[in-house]
gemmi code that builds the backbone of each chain (N, CA, C; Angstrom):
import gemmi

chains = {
    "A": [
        ("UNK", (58.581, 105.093, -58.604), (59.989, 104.665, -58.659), (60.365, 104.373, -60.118)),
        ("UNK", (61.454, 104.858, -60.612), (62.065, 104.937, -62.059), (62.665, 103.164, -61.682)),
        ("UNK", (62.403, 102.943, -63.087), (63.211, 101.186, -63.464), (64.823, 101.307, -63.110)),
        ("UNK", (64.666, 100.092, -62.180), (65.899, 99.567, -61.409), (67.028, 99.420, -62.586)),
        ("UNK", (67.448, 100.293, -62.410), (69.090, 99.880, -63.535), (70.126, 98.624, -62.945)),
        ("UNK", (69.833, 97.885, -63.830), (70.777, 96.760, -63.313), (71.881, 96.493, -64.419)),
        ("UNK", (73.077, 95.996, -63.580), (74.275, 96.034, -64.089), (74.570, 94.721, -64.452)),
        ("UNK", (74.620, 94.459, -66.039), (75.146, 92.842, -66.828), (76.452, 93.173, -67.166)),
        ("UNK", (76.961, 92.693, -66.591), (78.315, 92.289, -66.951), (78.521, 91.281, -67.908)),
        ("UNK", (78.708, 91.845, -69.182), (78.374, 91.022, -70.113), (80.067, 90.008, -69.786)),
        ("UNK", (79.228, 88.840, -70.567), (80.261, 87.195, -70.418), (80.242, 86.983, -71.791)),
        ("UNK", (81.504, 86.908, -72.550), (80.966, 86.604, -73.671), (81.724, 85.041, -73.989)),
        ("UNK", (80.849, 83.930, -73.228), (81.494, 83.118, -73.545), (81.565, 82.332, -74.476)),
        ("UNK", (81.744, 80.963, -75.091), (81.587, 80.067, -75.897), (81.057, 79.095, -75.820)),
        ("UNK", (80.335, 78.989, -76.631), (79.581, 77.275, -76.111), (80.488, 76.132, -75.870)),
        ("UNK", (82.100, 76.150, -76.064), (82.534, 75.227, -75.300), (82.642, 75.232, -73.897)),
        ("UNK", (82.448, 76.757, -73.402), (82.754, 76.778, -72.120), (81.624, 76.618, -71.217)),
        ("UNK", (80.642, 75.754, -71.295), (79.291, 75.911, -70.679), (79.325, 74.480, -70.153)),
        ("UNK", (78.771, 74.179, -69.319), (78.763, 72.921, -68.554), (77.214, 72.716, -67.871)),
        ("UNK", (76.867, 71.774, -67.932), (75.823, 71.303, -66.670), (76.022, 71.666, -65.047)),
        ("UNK", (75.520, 72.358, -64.895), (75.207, 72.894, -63.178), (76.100, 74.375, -62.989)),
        ("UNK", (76.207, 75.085, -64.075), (76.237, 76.464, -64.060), (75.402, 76.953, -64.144)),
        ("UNK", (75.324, 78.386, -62.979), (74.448, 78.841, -62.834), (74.916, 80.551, -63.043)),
        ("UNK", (73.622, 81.279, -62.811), (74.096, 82.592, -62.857), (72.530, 83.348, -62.444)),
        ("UNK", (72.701, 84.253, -61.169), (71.464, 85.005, -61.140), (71.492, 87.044, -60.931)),
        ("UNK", (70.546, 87.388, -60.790), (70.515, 88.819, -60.471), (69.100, 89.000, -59.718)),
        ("UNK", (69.430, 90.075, -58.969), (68.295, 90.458, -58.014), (67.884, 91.765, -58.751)),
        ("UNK", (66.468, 91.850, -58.728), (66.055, 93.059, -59.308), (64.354, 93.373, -58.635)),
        ("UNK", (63.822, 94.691, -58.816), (62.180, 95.011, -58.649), (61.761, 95.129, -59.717)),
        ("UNK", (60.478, 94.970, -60.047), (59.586, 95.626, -61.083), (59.092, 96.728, -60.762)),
        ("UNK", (59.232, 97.420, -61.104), (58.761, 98.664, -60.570), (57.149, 99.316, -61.467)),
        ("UNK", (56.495, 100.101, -60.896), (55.037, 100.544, -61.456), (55.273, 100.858, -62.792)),
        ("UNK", (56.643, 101.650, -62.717), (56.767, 102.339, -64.390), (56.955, 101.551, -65.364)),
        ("UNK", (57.822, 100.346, -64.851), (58.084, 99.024, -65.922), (56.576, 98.428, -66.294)),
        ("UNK", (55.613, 98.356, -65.137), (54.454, 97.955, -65.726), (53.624, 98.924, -66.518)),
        ("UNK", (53.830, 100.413, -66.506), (52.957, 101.070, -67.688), (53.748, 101.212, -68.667)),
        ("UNK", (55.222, 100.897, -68.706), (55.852, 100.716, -69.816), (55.402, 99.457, -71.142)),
        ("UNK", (55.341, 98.364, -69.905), (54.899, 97.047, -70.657), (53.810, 97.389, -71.005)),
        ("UNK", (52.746, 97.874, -70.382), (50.924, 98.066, -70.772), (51.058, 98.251, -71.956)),
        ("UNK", (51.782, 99.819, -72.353), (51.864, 100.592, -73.235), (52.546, 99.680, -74.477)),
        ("UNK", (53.516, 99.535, -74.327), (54.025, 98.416, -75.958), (52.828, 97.663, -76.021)),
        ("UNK", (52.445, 96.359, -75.226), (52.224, 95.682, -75.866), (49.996, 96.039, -75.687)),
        ("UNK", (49.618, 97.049, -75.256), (48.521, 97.628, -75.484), (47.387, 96.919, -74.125)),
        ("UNK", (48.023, 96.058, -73.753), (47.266, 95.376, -72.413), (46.755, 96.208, -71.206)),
        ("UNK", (46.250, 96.843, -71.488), (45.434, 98.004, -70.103), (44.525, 97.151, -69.442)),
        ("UNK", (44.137, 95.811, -68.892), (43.486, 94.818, -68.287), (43.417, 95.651, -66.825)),
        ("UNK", (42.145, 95.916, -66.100), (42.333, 96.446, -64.848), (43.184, 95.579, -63.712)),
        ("UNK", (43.490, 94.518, -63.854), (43.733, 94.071, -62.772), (45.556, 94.294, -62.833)),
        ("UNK", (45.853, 95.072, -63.822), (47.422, 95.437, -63.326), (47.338, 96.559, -63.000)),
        ("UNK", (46.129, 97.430, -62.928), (46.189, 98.854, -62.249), (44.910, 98.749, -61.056)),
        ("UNK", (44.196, 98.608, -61.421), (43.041, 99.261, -60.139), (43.286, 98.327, -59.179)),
        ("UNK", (43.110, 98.971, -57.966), (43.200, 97.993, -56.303), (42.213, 97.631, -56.228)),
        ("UNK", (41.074, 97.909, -56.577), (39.483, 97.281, -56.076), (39.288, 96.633, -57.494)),
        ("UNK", (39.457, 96.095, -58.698), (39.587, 94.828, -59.618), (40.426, 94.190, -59.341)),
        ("UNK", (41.764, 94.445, -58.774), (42.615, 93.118, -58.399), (42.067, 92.505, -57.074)),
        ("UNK", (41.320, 93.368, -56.148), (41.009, 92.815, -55.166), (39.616, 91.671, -55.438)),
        ("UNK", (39.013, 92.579, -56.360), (37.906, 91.094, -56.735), (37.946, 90.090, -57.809)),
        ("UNK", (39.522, 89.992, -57.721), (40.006, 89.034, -58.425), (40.334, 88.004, -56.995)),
        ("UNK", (40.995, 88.480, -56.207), (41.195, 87.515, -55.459), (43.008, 88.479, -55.194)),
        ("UNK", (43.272, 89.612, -55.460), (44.679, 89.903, -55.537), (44.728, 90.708, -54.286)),
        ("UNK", (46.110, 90.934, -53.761), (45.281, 91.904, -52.540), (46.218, 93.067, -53.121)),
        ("UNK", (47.001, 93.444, -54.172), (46.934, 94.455, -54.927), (47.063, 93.812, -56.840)),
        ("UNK", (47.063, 95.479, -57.889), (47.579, 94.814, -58.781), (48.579, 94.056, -58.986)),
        ("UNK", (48.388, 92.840, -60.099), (49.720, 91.971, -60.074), (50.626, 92.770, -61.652)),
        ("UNK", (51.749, 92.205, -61.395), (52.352, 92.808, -62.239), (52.290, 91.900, -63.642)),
        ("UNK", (52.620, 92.537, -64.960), (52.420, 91.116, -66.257), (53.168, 89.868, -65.753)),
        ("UNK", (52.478, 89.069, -65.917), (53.890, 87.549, -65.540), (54.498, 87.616, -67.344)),
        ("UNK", (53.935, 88.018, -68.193), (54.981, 88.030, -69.919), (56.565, 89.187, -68.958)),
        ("UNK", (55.854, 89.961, -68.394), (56.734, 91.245, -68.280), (58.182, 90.766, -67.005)),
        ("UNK", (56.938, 89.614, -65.854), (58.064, 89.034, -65.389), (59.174, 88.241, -66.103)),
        ("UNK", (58.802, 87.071, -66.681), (59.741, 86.266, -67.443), (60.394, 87.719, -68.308)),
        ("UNK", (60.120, 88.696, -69.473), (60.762, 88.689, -69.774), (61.930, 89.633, -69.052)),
        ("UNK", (61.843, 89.719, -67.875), (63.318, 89.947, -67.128), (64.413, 89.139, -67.205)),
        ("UNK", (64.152, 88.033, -67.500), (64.875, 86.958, -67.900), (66.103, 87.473, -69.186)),
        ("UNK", (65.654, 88.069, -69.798), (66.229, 88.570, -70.991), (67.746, 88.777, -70.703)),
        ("UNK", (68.181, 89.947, -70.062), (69.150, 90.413, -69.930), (70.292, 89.348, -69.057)),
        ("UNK", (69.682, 88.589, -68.376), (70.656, 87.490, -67.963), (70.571, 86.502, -68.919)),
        ("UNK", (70.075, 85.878, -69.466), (70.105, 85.307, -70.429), (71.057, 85.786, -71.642)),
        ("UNK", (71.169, 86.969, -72.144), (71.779, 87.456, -73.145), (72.629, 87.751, -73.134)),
        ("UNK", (73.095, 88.348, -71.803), (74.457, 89.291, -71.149), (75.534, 88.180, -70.478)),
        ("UNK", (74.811, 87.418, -69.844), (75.549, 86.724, -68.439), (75.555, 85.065, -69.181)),
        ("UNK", (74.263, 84.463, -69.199), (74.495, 82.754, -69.133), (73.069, 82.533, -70.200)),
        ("UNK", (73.003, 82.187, -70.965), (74.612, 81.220, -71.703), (75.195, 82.314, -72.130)),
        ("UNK", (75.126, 84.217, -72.610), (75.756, 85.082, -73.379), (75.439, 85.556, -74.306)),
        ("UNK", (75.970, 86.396, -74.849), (75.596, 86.933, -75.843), (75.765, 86.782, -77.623)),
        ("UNK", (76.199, 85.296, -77.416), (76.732, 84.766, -79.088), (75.666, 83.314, -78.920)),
        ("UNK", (74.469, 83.431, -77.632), (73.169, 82.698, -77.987), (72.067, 83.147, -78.261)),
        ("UNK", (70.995, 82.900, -78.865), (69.643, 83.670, -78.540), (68.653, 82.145, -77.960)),
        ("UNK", (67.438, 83.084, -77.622), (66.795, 81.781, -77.700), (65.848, 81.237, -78.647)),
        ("UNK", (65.602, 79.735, -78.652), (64.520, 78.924, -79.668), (63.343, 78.604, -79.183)),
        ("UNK", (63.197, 78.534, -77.739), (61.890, 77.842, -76.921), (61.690, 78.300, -75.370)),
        ("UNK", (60.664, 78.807, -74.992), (60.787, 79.064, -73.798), (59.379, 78.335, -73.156)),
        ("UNK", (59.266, 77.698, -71.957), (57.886, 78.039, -71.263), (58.067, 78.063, -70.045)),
        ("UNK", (56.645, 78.427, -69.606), (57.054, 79.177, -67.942), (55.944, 78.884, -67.706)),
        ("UNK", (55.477, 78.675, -66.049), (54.423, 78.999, -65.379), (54.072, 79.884, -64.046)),
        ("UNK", (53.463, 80.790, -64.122), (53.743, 81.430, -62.952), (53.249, 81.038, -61.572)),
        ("UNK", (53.872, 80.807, -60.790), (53.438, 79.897, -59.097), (52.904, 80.663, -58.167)),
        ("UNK", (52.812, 82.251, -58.423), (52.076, 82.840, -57.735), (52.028, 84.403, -57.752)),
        ("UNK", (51.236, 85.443, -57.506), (51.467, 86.805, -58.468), (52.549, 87.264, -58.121)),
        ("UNK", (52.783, 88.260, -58.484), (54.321, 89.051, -58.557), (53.377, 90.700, -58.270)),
        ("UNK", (53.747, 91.258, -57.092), (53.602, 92.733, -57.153), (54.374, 93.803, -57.687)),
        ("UNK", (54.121, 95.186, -58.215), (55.012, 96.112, -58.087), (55.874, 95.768, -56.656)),
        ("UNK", (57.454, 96.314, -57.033), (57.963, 96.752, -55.753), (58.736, 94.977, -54.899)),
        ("UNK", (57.912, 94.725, -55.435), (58.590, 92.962, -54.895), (59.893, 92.702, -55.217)),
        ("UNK", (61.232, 92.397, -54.364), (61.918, 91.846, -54.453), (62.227, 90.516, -55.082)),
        ("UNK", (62.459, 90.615, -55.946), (62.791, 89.027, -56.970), (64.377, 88.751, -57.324)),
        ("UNK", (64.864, 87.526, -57.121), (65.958, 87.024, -57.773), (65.516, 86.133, -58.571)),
        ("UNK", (66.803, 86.633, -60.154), (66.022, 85.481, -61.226), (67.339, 84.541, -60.934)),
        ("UNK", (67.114, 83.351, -61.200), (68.104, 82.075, -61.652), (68.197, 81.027, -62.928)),
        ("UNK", (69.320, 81.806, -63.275), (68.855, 80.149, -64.218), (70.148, 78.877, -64.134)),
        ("UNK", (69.937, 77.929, -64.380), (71.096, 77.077, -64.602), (70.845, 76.045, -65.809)),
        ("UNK", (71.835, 75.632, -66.073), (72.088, 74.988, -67.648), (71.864, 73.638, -66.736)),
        ("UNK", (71.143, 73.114, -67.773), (70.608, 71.558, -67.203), (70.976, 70.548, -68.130)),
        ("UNK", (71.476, 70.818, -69.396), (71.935, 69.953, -70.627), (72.120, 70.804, -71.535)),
        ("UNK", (73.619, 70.079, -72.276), (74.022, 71.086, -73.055), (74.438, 69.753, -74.165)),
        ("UNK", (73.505, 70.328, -75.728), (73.666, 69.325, -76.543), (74.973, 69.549, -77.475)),
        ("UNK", (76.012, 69.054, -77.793), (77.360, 69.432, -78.283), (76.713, 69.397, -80.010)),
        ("UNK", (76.041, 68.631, -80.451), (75.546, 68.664, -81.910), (75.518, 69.382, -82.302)),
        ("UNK", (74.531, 70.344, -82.147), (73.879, 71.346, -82.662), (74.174, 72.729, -81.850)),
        ("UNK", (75.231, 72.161, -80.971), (74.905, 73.797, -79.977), (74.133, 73.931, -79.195)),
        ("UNK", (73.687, 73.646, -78.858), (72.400, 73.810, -77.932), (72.234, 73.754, -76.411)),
        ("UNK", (71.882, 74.361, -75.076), (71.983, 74.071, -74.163), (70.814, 74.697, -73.629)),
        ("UNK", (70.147, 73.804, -72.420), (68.455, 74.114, -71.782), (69.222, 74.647, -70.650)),
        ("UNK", (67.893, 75.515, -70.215), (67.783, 75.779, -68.584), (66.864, 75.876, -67.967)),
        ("UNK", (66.993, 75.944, -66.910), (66.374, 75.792, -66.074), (65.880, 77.479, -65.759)),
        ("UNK", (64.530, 77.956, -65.273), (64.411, 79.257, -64.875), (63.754, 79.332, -63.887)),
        ("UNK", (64.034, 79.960, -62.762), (63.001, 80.322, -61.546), (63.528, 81.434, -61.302)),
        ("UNK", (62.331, 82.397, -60.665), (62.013, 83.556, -60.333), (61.632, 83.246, -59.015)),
        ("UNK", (62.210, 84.138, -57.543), (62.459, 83.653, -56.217), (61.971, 85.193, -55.870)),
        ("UNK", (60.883, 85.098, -54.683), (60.715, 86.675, -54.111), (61.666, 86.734, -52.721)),
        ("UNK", (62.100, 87.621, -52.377), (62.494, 87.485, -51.224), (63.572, 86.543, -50.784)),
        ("UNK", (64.266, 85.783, -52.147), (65.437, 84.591, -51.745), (64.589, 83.698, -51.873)),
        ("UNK", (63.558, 83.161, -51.329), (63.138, 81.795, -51.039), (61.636, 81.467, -51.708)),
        ("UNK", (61.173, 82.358, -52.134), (59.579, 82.182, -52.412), (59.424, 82.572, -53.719)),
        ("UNK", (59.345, 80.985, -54.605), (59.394, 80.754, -55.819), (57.764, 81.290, -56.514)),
        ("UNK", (57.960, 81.721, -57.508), (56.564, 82.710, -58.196), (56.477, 82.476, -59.369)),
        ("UNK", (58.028, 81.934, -60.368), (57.757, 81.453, -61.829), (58.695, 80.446, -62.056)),
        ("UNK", (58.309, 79.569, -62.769), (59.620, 78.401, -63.123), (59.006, 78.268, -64.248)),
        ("UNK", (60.281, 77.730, -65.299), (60.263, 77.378, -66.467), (61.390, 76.833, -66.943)),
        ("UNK", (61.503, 76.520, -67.985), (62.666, 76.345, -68.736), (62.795, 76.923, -70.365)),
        ("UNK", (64.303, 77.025, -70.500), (64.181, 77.395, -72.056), (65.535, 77.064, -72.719)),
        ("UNK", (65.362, 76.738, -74.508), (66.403, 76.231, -75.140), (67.114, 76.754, -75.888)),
        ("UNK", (68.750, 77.564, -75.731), (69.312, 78.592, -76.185), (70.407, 77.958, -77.219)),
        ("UNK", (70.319, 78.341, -78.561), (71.192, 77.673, -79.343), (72.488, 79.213, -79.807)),
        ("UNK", (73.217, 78.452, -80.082), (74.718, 79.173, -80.416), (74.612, 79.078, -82.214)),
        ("UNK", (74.864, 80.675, -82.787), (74.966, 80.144, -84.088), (76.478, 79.304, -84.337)),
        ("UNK", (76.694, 78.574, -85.250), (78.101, 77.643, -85.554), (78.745, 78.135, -86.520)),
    ],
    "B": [
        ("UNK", (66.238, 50.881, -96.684), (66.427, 51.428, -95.365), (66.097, 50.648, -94.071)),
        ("UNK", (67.016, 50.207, -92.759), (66.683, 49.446, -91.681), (65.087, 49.970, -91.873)),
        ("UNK", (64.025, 48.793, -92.248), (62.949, 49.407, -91.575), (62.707, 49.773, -89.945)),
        ("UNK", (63.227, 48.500, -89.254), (63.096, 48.768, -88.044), (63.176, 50.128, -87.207)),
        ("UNK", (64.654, 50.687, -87.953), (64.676, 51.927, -87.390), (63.789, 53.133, -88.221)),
        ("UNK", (63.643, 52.948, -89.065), (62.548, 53.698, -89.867), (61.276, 53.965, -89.037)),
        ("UNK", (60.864, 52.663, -88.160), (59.706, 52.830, -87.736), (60.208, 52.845, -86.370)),
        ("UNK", (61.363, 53.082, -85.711), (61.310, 54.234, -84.725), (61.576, 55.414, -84.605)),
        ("UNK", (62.352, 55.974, -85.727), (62.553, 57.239, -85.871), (61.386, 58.234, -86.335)),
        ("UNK", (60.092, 57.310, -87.476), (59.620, 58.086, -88.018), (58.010, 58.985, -86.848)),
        ("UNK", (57.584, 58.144, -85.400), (57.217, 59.188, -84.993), (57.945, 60.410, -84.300)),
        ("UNK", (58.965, 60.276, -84.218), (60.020, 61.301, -84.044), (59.682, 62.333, -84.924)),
        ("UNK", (59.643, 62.262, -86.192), (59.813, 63.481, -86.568), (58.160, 63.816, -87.367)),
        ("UNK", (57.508, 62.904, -87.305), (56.210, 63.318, -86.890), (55.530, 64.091, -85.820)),
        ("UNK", (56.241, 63.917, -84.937), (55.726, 64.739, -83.672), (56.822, 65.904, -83.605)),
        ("UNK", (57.875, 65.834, -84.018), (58.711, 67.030, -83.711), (58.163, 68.174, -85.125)),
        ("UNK", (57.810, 67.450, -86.505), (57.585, 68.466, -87.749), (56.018, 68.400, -87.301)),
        ("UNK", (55.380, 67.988, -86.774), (53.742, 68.234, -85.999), (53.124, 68.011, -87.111)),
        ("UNK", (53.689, 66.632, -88.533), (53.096, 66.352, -89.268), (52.669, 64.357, -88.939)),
        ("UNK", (51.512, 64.315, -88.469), (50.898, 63.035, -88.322), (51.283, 62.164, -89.375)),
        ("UNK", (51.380, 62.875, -90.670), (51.027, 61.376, -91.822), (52.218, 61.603, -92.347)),
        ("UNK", (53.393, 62.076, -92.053), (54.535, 61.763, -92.767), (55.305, 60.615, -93.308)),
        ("UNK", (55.837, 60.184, -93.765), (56.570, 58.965, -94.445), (57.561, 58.813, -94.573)),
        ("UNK", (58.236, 58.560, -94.289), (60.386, 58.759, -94.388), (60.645, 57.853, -95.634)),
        ("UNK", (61.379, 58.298, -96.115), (61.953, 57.538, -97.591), (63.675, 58.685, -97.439)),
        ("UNK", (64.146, 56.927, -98.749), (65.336, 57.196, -98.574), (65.779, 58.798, -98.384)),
        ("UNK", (65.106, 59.414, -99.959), (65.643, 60.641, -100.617), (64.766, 61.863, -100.355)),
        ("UNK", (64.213, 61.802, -98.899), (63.366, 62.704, -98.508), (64.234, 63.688, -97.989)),
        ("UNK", (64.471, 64.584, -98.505), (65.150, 65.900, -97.508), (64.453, 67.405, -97.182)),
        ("UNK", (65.259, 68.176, -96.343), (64.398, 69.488, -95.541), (63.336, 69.818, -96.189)),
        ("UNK", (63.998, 69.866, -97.993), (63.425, 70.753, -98.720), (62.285, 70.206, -99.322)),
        ("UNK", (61.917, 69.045, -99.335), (60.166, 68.708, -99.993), (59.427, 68.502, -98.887)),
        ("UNK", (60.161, 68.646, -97.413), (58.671, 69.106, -95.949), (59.079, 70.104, -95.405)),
        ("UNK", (57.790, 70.655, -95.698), (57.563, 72.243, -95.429), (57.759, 72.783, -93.842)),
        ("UNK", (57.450, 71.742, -92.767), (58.145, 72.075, -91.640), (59.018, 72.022, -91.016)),
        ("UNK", (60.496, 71.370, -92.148), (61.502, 71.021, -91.574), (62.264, 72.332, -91.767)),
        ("UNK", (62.306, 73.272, -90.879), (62.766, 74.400, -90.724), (64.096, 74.346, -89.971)),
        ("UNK", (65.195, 75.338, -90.135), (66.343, 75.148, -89.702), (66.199, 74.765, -87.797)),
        ("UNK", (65.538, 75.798, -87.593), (65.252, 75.320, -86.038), (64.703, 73.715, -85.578)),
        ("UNK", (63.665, 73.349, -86.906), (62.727, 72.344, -86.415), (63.879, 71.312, -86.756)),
        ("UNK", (65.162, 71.427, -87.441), (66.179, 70.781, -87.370), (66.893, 70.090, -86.360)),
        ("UNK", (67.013, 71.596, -85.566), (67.829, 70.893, -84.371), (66.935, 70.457, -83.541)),
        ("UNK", (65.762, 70.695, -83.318), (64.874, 70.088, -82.382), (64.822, 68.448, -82.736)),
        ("UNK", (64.727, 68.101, -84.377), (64.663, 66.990, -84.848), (65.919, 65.955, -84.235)),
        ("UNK", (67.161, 66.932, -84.018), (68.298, 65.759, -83.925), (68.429, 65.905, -82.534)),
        ("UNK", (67.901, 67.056, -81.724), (67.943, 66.701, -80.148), (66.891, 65.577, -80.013)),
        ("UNK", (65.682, 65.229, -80.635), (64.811, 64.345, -80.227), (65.456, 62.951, -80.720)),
        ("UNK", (66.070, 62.483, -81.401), (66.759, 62.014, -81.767), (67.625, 61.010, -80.749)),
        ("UNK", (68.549, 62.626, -80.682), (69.599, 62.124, -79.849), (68.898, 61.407, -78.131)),
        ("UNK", (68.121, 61.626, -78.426), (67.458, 61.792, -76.817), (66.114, 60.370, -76.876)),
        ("UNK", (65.709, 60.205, -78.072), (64.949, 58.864, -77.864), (65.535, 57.912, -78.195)),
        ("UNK", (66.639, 57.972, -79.187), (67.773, 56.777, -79.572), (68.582, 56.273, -78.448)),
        ("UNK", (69.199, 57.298, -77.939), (70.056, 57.511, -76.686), (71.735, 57.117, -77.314)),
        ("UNK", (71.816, 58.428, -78.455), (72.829, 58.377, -78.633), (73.405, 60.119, -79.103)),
        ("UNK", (74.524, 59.996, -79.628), (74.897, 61.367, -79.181), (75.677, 61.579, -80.775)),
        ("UNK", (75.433, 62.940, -82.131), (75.645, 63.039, -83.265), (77.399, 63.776, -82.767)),
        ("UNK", (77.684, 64.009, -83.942), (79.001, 64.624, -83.912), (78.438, 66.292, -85.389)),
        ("UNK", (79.071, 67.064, -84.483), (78.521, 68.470, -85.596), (78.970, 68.193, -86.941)),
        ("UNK", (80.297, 67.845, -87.153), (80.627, 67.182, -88.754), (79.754, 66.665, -89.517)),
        ("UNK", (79.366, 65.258, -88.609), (78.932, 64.486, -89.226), (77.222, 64.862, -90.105)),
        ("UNK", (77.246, 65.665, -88.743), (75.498, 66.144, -88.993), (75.585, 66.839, -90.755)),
        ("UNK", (76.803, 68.063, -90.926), (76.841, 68.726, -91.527), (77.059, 68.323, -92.778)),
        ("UNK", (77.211, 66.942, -93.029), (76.737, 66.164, -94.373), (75.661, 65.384, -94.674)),
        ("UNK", (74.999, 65.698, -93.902), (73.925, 64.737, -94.006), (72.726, 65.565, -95.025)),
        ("UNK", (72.429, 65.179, -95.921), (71.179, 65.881, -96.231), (70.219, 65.269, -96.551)),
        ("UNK", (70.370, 63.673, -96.890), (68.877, 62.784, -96.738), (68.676, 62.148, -95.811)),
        ("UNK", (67.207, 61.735, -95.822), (66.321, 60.911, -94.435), (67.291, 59.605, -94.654)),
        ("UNK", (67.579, 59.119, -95.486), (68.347, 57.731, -95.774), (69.716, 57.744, -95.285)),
        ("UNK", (70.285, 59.460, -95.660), (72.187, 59.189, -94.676), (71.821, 59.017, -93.358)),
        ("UNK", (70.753, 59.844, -93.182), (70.577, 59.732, -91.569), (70.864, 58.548, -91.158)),
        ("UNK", (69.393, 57.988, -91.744), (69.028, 56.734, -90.867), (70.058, 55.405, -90.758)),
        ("UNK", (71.251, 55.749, -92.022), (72.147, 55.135, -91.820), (72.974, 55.256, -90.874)),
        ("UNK", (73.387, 56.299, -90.308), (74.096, 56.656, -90.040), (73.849, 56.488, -88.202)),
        ("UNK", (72.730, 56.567, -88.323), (71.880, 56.112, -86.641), (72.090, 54.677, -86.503)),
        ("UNK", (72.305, 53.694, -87.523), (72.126, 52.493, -87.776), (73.782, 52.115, -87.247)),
        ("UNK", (74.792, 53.148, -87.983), (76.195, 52.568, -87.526), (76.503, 53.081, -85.991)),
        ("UNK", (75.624, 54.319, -85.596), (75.876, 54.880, -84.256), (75.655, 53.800, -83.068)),
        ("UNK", (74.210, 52.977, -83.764), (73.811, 51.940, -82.640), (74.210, 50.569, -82.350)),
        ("UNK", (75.153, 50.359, -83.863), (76.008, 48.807, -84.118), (77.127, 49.259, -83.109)),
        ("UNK", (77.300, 50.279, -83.442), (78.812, 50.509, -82.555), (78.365, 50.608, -80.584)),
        ("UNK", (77.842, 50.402, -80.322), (77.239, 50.272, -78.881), (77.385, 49.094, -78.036)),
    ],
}
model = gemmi.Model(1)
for chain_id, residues in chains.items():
    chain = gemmi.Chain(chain_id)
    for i, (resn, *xyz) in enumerate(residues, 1):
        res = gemmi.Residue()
        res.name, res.seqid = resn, gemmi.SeqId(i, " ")
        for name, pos in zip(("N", "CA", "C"), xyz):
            atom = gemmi.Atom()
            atom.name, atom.element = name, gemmi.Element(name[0])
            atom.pos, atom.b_iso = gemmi.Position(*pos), 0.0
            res.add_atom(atom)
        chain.add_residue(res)
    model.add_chain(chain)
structure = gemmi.Structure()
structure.add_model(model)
structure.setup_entities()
């Protein structure tokens, strides 16, 4: 399966217009090709994102997909949608709650949890949901606005 | 300089510049510590804002360039409370 084209409707808002308990998500797959895409940049050929009998004696009951490659799905909502595209980010961390397969249904979410007026600055909140309800990565991260 | 607040601000930015033996003085600014980087900036005045429990104004920030305006300036933020 060729990588899920997903549609950002880019927001290009302002950091005045951002508030605490906005949210914004997208549903998307990882698909096999996104993972030999990722292998390939960043040179990680580890068997347990390809062979079925090393992920299985890992404990996987197939390969898992990168969790770097999950979060960085995050990207395009982050950049496009919330907070936009006149933020980048300064800090991110994540932990992953449980593997992520090719082919898995995921919705990402994030929501703004504090937004510092000083400096620009506003956190969020991030979780990665399989299936609607079955959380696999949470994190948070801190997106500043240049001034 | 309020010592008092001197010696609550200064593990603040010991732990935010991830320098243990730092020292705050009046006329200390970005530019003679090497980890006070524009980013490690704003991290400095969100920690700030967030262990003081008070809230800067972007102006105000944008004159500030010694450890001493600061700490003054935290000093009139917290009289006024």
């Amino acid at each position: 399966m060729m990588r899920e084209s997903v549609s950002h409707d880019l927001l290009d808002r302002s950091f005045e217009d951002l508030e605490v308990g906005m949210t914004a998500s997208y549903d998307i797959t990882i698909s096999h090709e996104d993972i030999r895409e990722f292998s390939s940049i960043t040179g990680d050929l580890a068997p347990v994102h390809f062979d079925p009998d090393f992920a299985a004696s890992m404990g996987y009951r197939k390969p898992v997909a990168f969790g770097l490659l999950v979060f960085a799905r995050f990207s395009g909502l982050l950049g496009m949608v919330l907070p936009g595209p006149r933020s980048v980010i300064h800090a991110s961390s994540f932990s992953m709650k449980k593997p992520v397969y090719a082919e898995d249904r995921l919705t990402y979410i994030v929501e703004i949890t504090r937004v510092v007026k000083s400096v620009k600055v506003v956190f969020l909140s991030l979780k990665v949901l399989r299936d609607k309800d079955d959380l696999v990565l949470q994190g948070e991260t801190r997106c500043g606005f240049v001034r | 300089m309020n010592q008092s607040l001197v010696d609550r601000v200064t593990p603040i930015f010991r732990e935010v510049l991830q320098m243990p033996g730092l020292e705050l003085t009046r006329d200390l600014d970005a530019t003679q510590v090497e980890n006070w980087d524009s980013l490690n900036h704003i991290s400095l005045i969100i920690a700030i804002e967030t262990g003081l429990e008070l809230e800067f104004d972007t102006e105000e920030l944008h004159q500030l360039t010694k450890v001493g305006e600061m700490i003054d300036l935290i000093e009139k933020k917290l009289n006024r409370k």
